[in-house]
Gaussian input, Z-matrix of N, CA and C with variables (Angstrom, degrees):
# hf/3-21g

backbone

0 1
 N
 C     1     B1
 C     2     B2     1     A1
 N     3     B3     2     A2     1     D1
 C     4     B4     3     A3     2     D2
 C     5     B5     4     A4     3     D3
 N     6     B6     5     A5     4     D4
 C     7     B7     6     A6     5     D5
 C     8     B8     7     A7     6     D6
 N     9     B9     8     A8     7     D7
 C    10    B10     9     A9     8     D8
 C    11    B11    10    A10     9     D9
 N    12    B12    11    A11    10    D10
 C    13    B13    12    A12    11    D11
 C    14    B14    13    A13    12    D12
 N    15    B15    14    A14    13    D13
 C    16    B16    15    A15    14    D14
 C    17    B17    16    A16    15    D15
 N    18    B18    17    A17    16    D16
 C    19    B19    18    A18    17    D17
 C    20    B20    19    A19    18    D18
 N    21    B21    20    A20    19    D19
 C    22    B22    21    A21    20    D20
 C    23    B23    22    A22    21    D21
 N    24    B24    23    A23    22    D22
 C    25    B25    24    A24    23    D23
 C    26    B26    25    A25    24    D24
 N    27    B27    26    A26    25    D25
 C    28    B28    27    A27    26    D26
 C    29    B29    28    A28    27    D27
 N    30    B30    29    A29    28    D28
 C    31    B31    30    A30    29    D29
 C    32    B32    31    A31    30    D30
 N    33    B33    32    A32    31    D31
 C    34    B34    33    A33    32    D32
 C    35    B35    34    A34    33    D33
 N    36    B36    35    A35    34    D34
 C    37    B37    36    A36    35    D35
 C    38    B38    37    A37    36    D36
 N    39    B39    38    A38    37    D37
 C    40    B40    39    A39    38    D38
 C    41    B41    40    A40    39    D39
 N    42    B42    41    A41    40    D40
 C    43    B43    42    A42    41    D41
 C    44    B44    43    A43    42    D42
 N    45    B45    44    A44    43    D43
 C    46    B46    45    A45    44    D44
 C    47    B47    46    A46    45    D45
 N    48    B48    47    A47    46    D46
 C    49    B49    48    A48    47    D47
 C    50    B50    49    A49    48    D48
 N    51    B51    50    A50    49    D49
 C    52    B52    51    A51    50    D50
 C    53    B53    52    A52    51    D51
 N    54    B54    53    A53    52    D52
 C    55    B55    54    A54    53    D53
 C    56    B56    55    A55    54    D54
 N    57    B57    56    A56    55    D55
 C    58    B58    57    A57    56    D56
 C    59    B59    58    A58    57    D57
 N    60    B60    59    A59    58    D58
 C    61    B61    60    A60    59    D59
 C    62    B62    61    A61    60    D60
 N    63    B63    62    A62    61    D61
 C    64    B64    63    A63    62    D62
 C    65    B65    64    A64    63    D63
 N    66    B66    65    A65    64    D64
 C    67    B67    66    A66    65    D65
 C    68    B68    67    A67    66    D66
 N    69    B69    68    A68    67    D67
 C    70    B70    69    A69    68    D68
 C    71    B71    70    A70    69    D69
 N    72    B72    71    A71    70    D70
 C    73    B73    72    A72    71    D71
 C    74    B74    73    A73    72    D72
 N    75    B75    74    A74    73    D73
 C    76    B76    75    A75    74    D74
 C    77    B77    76    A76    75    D75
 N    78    B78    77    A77    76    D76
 C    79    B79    78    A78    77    D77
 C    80    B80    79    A79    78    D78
 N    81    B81    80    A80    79    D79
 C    82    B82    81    A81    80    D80
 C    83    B83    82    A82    81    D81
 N    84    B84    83    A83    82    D82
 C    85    B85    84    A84    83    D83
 C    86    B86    85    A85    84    D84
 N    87    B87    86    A86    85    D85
 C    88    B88    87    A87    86    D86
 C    89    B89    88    A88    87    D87
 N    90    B90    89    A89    88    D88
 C    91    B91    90    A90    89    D89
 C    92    B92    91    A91    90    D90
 N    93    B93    92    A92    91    D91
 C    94    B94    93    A93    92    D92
 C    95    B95    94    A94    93    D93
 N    96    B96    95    A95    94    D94
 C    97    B97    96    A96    95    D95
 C    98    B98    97    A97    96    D96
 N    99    B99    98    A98    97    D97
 C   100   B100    99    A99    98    D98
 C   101   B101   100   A100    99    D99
 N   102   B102   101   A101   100   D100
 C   103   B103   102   A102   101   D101
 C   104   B104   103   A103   102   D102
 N   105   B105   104   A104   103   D103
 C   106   B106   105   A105   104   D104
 C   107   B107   106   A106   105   D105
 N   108   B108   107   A107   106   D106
 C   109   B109   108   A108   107   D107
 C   110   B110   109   A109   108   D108
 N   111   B111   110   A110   109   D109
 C   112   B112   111   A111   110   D110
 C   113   B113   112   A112   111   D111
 N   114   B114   113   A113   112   D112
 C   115   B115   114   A114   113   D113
 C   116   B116   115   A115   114   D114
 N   117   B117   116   A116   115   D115
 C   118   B118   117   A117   116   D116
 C   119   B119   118   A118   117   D117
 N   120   B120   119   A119   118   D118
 C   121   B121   120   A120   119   D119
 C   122   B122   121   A121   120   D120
 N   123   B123   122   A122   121   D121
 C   124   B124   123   A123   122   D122
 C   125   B125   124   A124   123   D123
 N   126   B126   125   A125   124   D124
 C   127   B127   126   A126   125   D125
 C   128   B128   127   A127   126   D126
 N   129   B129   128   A128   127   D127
 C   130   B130   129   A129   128   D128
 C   131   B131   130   A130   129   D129
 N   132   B132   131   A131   130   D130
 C   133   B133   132   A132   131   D131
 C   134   B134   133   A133   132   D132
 N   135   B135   134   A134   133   D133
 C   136   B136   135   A135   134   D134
 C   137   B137   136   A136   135   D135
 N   138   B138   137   A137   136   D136
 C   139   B139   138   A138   137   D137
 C   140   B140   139   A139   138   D138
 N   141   B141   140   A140   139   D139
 C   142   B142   141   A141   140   D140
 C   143   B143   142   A142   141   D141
 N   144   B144   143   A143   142   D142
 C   145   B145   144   A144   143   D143
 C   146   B146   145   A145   144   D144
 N   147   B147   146   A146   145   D145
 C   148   B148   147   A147   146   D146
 C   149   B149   148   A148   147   D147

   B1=1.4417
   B2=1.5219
   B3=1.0454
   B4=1.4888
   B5=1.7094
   B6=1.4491
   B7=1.4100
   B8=1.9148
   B9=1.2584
   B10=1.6363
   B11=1.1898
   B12=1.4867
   B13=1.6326
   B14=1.2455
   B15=0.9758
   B16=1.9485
   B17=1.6264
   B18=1.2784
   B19=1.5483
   B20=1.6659
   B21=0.9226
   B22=1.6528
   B23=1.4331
   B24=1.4481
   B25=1.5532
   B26=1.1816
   B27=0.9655
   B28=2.0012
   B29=1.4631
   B30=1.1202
   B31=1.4080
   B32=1.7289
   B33=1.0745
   B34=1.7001
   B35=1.4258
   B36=1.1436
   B37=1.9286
   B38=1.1764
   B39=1.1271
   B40=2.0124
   B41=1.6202
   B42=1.4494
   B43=1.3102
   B44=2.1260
   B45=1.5871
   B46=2.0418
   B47=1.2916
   B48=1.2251
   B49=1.7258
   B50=1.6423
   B51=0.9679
   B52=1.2004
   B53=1.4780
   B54=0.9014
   B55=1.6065
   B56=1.7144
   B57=1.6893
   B58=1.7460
   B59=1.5216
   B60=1.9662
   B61=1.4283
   B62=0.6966
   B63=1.9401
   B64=1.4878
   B65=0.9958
   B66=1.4108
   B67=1.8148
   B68=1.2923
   B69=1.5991
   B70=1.3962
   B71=1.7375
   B72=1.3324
   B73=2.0244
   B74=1.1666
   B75=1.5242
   B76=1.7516
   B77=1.4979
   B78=1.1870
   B79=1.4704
   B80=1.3439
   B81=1.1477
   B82=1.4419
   B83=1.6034
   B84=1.1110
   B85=1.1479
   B86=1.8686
   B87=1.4940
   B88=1.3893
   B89=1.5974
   B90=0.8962
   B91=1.6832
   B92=1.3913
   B93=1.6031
   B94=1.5554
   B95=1.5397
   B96=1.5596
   B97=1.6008
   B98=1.4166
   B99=1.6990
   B100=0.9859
   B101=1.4435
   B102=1.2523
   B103=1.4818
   B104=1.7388
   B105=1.7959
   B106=1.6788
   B107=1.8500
   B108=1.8213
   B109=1.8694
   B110=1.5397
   B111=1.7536
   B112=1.8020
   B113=1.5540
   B114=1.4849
   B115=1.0203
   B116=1.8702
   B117=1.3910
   B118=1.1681
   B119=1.6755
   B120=1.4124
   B121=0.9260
   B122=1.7051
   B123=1.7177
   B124=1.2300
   B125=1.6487
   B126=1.1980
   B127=1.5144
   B128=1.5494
   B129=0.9800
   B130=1.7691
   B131=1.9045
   B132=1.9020
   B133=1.5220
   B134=1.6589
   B135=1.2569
   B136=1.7983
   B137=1.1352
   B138=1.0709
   B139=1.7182
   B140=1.4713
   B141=1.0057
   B142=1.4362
   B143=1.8671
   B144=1.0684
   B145=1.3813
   B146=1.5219
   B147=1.5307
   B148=1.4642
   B149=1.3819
   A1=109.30
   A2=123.29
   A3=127.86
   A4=113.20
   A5=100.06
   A6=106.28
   A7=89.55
   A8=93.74
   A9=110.34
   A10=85.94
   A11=105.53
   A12=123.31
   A13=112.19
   A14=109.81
   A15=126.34
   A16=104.13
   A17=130.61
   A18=126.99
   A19=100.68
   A20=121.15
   A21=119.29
   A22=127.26
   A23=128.27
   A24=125.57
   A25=100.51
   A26=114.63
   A27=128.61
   A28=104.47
   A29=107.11
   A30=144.48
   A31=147.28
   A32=109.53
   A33=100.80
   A34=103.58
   A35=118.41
   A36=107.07
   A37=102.89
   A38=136.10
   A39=148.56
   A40=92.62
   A41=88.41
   A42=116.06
   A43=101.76
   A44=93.46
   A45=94.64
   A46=101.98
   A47=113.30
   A48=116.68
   A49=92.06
   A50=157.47
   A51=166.35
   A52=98.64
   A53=128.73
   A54=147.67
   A55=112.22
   A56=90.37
   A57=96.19
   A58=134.92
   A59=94.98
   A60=82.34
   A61=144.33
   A62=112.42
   A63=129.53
   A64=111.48
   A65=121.51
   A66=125.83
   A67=112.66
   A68=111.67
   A69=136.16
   A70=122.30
   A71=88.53
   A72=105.43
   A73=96.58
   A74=130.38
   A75=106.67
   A76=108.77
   A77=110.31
   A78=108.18
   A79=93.63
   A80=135.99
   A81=133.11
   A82=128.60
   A83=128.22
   A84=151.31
   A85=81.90
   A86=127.30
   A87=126.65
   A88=99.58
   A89=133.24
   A90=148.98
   A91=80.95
   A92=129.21
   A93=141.66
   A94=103.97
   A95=115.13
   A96=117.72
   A97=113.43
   A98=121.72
   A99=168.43
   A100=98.54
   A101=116.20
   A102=147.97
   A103=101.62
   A104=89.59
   A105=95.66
   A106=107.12
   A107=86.38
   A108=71.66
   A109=153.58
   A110=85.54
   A111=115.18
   A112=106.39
   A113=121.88
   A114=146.20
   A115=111.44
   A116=99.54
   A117=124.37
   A118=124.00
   A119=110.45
   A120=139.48
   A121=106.22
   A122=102.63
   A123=90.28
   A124=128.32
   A125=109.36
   A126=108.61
   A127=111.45
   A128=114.60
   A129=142.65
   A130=109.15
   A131=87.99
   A132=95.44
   A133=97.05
   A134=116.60
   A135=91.97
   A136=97.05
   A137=167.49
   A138=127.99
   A139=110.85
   A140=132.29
   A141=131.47
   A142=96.55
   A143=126.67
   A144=128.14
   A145=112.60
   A146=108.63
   A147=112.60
   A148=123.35
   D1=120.77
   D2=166.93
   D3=-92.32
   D4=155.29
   D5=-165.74
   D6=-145.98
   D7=158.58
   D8=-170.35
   D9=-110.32
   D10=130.01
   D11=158.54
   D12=-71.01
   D13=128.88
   D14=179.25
   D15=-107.58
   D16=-17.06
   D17=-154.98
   D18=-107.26
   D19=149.71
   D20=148.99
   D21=-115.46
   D22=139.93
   D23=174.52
   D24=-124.36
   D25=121.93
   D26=159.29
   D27=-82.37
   D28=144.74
   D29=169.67
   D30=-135.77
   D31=119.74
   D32=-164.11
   D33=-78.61
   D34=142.14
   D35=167.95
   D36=-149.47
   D37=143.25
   D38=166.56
   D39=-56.05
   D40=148.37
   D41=-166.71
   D42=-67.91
   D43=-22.31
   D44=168.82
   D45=-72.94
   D46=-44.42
   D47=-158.76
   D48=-70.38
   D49=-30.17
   D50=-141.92
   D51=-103.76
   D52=-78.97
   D53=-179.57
   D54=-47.76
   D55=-46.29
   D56=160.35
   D57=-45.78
   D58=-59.21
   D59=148.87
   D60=-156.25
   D61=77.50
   D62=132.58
   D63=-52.14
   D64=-59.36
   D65=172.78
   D66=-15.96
   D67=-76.65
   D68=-173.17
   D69=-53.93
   D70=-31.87
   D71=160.15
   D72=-71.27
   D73=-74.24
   D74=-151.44
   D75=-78.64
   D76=5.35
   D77=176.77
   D78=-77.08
   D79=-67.72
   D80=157.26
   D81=-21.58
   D82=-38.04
   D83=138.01
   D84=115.46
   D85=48.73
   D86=179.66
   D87=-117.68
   D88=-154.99
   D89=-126.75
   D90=-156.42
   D91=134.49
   D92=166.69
   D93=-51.39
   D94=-52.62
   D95=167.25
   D96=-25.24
   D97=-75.37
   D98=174.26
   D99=-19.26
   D100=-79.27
   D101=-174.90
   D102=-39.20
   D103=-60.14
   D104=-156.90
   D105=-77.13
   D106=-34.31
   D107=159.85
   D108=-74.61
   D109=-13.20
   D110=165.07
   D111=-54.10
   D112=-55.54
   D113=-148.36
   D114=-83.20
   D115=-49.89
   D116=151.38
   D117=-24.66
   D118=-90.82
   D119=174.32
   D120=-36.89
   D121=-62.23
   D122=-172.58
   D123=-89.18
   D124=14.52
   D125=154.93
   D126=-114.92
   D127=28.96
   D128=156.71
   D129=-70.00
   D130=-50.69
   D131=-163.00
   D132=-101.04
   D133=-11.23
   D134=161.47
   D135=-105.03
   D136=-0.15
   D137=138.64
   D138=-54.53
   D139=-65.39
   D140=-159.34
   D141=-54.83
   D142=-48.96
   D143=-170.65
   D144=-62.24
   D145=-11.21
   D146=-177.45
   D147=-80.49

């Protein structure tokens, strides 16, 4: 099921931290957006599950 993002979060990051992971997105072959909300999310759900 896909769902449309309605929200926005800004974030500051260094121009390494950035590049790090863009890298790590197209290695994925996803969108930096994409990536960080994958990424996001899922250390969202192991803290909360702890």
């Amino acid at each position: 099921m896909t769902t449309t993002a309605l929200e926005r979060c800004d974030i500051r990051l260094s121009s390494e931290d950035k590049a790090f992971l863009q890298l790590a997105a197209s290695l994925d072959g996803i969108s930096l957006s994409a990536f960080i909300r994958k990424a996001a999310i899922s250390a969202a759900k192991d803290t909360i599950s702890k």
